[in-house]
Backbone as JSON Lines, residues from 0, in Angstrom:
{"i":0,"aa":"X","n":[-137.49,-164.41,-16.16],"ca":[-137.89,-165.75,-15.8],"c":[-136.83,-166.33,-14.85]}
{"i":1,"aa":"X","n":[-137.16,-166.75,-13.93],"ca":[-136.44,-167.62,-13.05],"c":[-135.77,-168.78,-13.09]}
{"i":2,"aa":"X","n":[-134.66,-168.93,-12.91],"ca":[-133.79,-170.4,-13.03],"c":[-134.22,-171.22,-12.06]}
{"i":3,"aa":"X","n":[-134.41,-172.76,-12.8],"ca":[-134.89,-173.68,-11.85],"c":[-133.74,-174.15,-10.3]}
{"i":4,"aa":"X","n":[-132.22,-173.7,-10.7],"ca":[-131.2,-173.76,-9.56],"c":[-131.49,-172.84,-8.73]}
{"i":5,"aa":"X","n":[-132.28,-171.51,-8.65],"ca":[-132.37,-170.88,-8.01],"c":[-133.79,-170.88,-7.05]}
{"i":6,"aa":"X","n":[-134.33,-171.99,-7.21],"ca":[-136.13,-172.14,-6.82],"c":[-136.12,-172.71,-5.45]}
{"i":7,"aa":"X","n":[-136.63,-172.08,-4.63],"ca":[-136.41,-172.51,-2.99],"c":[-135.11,-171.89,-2.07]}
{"i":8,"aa":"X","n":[-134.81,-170.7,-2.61],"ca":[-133.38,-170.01,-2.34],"c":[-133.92,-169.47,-1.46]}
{"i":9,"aa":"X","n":[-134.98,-168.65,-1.55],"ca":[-135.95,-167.59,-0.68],"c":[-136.11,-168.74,0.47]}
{"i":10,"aa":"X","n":[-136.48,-169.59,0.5],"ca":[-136.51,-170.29,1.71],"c":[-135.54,-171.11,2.64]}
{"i":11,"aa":"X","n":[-134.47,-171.22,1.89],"ca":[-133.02,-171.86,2.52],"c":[-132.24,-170.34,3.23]}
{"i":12,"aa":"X","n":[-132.74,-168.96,2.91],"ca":[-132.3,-168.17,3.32],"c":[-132.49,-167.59,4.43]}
{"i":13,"aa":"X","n":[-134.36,-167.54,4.44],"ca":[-134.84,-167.89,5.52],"c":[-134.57,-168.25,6.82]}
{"i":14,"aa":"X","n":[-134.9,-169.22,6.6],"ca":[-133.89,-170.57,7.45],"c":[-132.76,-170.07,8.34]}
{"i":15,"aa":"X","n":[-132.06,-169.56,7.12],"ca":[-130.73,-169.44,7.96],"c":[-130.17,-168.42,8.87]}
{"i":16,"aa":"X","n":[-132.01,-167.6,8.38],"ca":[-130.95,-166.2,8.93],"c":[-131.84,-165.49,10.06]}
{"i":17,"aa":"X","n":[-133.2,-166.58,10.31],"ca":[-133.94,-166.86,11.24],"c":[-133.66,-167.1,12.44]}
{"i":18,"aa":"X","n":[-132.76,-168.03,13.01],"ca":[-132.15,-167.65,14.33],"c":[-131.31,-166.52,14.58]}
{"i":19,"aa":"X","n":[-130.33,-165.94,13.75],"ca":[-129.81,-164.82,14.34],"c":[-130.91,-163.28,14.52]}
{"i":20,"aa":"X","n":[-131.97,-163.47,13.63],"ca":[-133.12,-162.68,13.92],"c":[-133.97,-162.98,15.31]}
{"i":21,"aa":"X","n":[-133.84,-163.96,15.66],"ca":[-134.62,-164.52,16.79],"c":[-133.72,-163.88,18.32]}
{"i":22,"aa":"X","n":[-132.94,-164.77,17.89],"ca":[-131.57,-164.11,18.77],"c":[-131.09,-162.76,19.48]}
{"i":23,"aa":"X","n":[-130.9,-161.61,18.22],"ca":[-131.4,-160.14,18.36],"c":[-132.81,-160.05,19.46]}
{"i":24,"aa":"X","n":[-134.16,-160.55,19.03],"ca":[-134.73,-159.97,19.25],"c":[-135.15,-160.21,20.78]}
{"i":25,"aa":"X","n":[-134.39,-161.66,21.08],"ca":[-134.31,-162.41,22.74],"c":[-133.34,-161.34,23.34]}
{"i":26,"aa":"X","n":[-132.22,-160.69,22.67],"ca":[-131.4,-160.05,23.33],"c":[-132.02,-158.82,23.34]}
{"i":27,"aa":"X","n":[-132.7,-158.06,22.92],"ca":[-133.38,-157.03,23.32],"c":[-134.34,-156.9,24.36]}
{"i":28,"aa":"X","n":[-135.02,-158.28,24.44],"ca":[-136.19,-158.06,25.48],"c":[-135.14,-158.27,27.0]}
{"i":29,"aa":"X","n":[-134.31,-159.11,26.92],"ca":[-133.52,-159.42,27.99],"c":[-132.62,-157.67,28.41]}
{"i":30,"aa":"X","n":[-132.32,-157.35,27.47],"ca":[-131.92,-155.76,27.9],"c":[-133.24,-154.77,28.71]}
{"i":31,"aa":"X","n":[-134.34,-154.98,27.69],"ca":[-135.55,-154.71,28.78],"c":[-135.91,-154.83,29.7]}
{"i":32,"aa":"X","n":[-135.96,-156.18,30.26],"ca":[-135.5,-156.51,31.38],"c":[-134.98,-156.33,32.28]}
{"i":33,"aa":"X","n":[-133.75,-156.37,32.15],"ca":[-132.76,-155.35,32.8],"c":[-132.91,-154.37,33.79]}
{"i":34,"aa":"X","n":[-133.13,-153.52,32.28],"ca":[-133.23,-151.97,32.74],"c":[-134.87,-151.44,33.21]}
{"i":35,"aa":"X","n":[-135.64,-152.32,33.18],"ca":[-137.15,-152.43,34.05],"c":[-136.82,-152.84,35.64]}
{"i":36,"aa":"X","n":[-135.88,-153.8,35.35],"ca":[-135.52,-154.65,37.22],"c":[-134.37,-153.74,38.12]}
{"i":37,"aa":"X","n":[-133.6,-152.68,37.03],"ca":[-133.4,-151.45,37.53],"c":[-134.02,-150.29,38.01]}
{"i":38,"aa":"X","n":[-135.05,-150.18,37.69],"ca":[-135.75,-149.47,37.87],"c":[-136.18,-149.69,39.18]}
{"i":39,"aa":"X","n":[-136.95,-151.17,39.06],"ca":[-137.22,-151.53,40.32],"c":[-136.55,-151.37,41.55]}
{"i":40,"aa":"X","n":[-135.86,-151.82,41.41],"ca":[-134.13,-152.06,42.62],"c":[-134.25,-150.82,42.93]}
{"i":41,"aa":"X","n":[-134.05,-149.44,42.18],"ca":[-133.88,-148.35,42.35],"c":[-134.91,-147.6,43.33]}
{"i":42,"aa":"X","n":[-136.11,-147.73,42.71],"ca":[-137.63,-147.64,43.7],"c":[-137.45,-148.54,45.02]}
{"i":43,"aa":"X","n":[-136.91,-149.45,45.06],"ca":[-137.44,-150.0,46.62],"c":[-136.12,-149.51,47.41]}
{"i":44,"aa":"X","n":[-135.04,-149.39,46.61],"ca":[-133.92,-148.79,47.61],"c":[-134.52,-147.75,48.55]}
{"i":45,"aa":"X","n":[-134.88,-146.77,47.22],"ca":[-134.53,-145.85,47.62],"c":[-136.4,-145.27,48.49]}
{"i":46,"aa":"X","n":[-137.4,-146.15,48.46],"ca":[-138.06,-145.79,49.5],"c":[-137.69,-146.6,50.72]}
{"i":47,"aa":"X","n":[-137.03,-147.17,50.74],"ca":[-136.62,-148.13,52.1],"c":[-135.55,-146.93,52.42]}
{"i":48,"aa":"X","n":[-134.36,-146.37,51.7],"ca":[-133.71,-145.66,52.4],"c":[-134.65,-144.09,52.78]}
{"i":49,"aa":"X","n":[-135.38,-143.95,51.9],"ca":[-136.53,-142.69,52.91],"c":[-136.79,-143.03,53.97]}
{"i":50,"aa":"X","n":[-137.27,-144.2,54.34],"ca":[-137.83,-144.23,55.85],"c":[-136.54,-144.79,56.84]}
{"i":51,"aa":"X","n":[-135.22,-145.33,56.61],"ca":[-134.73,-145.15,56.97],"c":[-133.88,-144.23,57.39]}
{"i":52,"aa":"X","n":[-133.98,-143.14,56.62],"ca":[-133.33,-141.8,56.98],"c":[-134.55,-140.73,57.92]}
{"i":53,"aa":"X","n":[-135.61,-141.16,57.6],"ca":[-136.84,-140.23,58.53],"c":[-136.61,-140.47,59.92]}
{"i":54,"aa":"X","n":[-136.19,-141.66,60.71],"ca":[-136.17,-142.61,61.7],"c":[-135.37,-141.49,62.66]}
{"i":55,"aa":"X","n":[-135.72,-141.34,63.58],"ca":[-134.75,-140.49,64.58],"c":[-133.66,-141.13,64.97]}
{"i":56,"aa":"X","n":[-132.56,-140.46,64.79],"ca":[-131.36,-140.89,65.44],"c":[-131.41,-141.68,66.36]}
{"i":57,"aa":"X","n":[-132.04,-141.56,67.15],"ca":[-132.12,-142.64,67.89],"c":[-133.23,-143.44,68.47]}
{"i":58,"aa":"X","n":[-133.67,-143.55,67.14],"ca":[-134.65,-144.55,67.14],"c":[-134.06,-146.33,67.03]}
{"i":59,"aa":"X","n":[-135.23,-147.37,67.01],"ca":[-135.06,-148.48,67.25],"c":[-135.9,-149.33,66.28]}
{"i":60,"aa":"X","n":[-135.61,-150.24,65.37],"ca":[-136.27,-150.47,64.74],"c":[-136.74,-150.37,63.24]}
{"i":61,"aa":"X","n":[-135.75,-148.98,63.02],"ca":[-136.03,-149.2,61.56],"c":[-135.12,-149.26,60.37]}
{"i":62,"aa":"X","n":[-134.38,-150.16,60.72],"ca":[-134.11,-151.24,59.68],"c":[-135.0,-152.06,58.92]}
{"i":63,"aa":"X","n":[-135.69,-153.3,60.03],"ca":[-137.0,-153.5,59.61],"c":[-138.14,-153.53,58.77]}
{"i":64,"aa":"X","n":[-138.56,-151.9,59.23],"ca":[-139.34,-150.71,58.49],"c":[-138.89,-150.66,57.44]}
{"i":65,"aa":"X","n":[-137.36,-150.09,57.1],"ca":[-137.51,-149.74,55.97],"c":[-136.79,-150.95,54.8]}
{"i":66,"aa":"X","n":[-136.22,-151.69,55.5],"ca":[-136.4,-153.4,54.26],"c":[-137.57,-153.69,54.16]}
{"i":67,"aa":"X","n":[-138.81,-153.91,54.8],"ca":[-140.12,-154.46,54.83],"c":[-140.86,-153.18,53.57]}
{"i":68,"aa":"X","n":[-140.47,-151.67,53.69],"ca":[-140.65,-150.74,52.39],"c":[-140.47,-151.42,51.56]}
{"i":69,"aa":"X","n":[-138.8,-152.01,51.2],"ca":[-138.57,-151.77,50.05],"c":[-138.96,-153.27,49.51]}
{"i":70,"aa":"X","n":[-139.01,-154.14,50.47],"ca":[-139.85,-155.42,49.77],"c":[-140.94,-155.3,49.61]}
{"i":71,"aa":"X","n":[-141.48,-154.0,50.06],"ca":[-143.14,-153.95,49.42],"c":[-143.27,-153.51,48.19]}
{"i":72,"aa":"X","n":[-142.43,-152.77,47.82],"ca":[-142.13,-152.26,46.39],"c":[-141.71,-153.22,45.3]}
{"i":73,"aa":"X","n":[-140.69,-154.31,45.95],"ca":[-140.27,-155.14,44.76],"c":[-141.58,-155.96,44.54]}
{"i":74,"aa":"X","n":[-142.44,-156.24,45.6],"ca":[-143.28,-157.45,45.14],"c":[-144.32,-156.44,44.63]}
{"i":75,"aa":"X","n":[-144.77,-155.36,44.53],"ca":[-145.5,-154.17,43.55],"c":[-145.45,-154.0,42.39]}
{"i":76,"aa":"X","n":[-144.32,-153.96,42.26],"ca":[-143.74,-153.21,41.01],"c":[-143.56,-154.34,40.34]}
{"i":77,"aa":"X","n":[-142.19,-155.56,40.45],"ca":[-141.81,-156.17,39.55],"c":[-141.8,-157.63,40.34]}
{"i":78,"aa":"X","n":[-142.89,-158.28,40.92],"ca":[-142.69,-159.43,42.0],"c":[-142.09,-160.76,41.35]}
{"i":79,"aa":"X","n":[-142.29,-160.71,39.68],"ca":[-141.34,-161.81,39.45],"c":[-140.06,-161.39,38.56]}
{"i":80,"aa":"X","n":[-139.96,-159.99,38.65],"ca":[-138.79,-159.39,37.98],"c":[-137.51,-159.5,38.83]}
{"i":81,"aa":"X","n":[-137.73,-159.51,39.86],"ca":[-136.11,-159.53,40.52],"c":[-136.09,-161.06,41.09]}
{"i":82,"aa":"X","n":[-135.75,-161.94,40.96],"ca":[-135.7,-163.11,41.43],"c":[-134.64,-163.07,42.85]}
{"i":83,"aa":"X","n":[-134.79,-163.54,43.69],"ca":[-133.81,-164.11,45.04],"c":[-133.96,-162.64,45.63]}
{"i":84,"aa":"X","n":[-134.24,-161.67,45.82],"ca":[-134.02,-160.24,45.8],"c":[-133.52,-160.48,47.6]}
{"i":85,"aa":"X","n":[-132.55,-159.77,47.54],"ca":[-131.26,-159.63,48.89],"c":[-131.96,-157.88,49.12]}
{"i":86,"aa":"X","n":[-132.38,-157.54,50.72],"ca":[-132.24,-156.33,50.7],"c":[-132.49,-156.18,52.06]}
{"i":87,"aa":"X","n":[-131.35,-155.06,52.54],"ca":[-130.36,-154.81,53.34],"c":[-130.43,-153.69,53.8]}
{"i":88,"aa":"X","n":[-130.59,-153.26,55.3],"ca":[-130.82,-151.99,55.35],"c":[-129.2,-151.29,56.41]}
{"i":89,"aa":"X","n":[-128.76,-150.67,55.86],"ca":[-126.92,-150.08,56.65],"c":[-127.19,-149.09,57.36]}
{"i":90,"aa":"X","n":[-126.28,-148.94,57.89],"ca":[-125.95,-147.95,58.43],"c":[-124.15,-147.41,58.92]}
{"i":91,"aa":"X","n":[-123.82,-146.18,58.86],"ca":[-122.73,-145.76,58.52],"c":[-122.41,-144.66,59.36]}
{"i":92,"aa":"X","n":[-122.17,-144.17,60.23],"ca":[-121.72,-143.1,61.62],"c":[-123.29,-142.3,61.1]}
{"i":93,"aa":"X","n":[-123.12,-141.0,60.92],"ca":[-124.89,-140.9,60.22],"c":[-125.75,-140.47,59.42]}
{"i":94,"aa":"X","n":[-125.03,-141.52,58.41],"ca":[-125.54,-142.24,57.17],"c":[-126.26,-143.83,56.85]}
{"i":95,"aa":"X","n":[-127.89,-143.7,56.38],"ca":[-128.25,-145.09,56.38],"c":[-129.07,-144.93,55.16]}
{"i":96,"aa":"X","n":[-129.21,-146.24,54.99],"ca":[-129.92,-146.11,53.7],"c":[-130.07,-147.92,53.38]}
{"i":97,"aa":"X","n":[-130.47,-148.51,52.23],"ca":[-131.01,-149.86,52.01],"c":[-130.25,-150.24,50.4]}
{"i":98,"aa":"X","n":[-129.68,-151.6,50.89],"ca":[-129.24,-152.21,49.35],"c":[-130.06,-153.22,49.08]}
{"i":99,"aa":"X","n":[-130.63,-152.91,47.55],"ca":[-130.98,-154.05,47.0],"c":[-130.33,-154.92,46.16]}
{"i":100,"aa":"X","n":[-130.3,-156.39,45.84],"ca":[-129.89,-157.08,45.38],"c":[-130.47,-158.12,44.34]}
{"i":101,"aa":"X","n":[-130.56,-158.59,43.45],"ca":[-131.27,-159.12,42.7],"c":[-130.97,-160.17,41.33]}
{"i":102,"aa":"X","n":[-131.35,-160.92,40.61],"ca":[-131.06,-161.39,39.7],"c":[-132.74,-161.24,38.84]}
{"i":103,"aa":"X","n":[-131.93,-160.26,37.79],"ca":[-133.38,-160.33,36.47],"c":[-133.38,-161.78,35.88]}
{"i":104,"aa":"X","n":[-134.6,-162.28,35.69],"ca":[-135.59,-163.05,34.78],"c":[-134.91,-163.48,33.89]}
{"i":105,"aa":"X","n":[-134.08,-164.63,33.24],"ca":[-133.2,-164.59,31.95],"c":[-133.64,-165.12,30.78]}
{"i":106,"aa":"X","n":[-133.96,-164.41,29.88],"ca":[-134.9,-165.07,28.71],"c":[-134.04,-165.57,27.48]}
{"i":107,"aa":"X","n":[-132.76,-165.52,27.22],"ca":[-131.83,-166.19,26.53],"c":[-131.74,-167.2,27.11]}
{"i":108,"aa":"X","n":[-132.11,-168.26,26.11],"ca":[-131.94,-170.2,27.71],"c":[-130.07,-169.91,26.96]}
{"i":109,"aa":"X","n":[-129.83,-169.91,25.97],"ca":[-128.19,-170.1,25.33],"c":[-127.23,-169.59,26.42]}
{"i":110,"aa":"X","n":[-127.75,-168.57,27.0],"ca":[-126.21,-167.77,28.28],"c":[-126.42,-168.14,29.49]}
{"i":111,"aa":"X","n":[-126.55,-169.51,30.22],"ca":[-126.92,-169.66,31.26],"c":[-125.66,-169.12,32.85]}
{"i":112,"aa":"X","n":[-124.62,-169.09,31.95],"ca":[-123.16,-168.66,32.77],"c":[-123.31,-167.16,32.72]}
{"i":113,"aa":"X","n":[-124.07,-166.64,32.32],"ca":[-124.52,-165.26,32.19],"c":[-125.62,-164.99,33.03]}
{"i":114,"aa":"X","n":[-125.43,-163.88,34.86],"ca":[-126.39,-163.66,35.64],"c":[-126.32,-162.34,35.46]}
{"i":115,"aa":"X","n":[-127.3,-161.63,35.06],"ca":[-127.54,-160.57,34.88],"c":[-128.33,-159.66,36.65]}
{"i":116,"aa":"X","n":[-127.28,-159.84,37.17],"ca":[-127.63,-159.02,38.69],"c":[-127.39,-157.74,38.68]}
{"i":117,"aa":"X","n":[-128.22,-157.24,40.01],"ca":[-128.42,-155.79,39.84],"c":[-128.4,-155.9,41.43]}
{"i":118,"aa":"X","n":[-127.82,-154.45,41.38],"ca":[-127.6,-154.17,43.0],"c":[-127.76,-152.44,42.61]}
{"i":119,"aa":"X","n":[-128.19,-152.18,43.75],"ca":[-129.11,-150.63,43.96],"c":[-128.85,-150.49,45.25]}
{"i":120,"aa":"X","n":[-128.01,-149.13,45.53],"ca":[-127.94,-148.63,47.13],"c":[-128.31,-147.05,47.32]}
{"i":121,"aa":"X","n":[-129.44,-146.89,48.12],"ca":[-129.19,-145.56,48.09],"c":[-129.27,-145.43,49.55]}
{"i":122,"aa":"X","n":[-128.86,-144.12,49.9],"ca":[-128.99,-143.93,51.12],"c":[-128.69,-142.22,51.55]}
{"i":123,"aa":"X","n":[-128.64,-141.52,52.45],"ca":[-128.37,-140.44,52.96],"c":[-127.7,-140.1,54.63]}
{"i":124,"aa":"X","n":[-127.99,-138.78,54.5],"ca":[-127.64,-138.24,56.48],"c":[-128.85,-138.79,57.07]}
{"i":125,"aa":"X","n":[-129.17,-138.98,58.56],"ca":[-130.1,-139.32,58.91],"c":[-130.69,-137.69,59.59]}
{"i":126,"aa":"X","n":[-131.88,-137.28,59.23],"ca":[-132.39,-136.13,59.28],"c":[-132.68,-135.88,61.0]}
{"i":127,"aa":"X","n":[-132.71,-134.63,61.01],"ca":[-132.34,-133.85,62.19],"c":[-133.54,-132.81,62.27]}
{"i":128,"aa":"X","n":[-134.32,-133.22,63.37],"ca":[-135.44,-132.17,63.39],"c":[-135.05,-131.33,64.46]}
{"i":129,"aa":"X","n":[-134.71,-130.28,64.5],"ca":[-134.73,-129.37,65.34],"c":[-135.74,-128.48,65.54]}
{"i":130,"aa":"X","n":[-136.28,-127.63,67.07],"ca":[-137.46,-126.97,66.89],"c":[-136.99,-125.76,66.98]}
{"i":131,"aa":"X","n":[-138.21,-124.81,66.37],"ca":[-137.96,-123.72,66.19],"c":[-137.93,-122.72,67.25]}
{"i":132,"aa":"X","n":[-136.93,-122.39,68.11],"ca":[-137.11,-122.09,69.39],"c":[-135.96,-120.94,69.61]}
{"i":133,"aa":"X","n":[-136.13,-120.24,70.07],"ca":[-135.02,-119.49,70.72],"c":[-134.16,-119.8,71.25]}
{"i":134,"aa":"X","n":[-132.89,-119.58,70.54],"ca":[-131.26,-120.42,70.98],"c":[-131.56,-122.13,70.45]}
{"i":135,"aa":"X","n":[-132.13,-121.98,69.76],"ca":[-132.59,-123.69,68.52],"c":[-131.57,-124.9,69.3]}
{"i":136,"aa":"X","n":[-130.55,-124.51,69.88],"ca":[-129.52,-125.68,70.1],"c":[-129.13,-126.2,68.69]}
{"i":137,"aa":"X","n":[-127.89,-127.18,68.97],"ca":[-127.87,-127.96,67.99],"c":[-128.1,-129.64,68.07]}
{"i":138,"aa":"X","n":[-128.76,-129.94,69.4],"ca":[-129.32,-131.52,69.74],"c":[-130.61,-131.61,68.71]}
{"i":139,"aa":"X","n":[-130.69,-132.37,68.18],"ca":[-131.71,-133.49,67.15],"c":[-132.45,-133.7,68.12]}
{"i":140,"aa":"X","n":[-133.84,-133.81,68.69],"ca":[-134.71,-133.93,69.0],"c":[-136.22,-134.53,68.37]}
């Protein structure tokens, strides 16, 4: 039989232990998050740096091309997952490729001094078609 000091315990316990359950479970989806808007970042880099590396050496123009890729991907994939999304297409003697930049969605309102940004760069050599020819050279064509 139950003591009457003890009647409503089950529910003061409740109570109390209800926000740090809540809490956990805001901090998990916000890790989800995350690592979904990584994903993303990762996909538009790195098809923006494909077509920036396809681009002939001395081609004109695709920078452009391949930021306009990889913003086609962020607004695809995750269009309200990366918020402000920064993306940047480099280049490096000859090496190019595209950075993305981003801030995930923040579903904890409590950490507002907390920006959970993501930055994604990929990039490569810029490819070299040579034809198959007798004495091939070594000029990119």
């Amino acid at each position: 039989m139950s003591d009457r000091r003890e009647r409503g315990a089950t529910v003061i316990e409740l109570a109390m232990i209800m926000p740090v359950v809540l809490a956990v479970i805001l901090l998990i989806v916000q890790v989800a998050l995350w690592f979904h808007g990584r994903q993303v970042a990762d996909a538009a880099a790195r098809e923006g740096a494909r077509i920036a590396r396809s681009a002939g050496a001395e081609s004109s123009g695709w920078e452009g091309e391949a930021e306009d890729r990889a913003r086609q991907i962020v607004e695809a994939v995750g269009p309200r997952l990366l918020r402000d999304a920064d993306i940047t297409a480099w280049e490096d003697a000859d090496q190019r490729g595209v950075e993305v930049t981003g801030q995930v969605v923040q579903v904890v309102p409590l950490l507002p001094e907390l920006t959970f940004t993501i930055t994604s760069r990929f990039g490569g050599p810029v490819e070299c078609f040579r034809p198959d020819v007798e004495g091939g050279g070594d000029e990119c064509g």
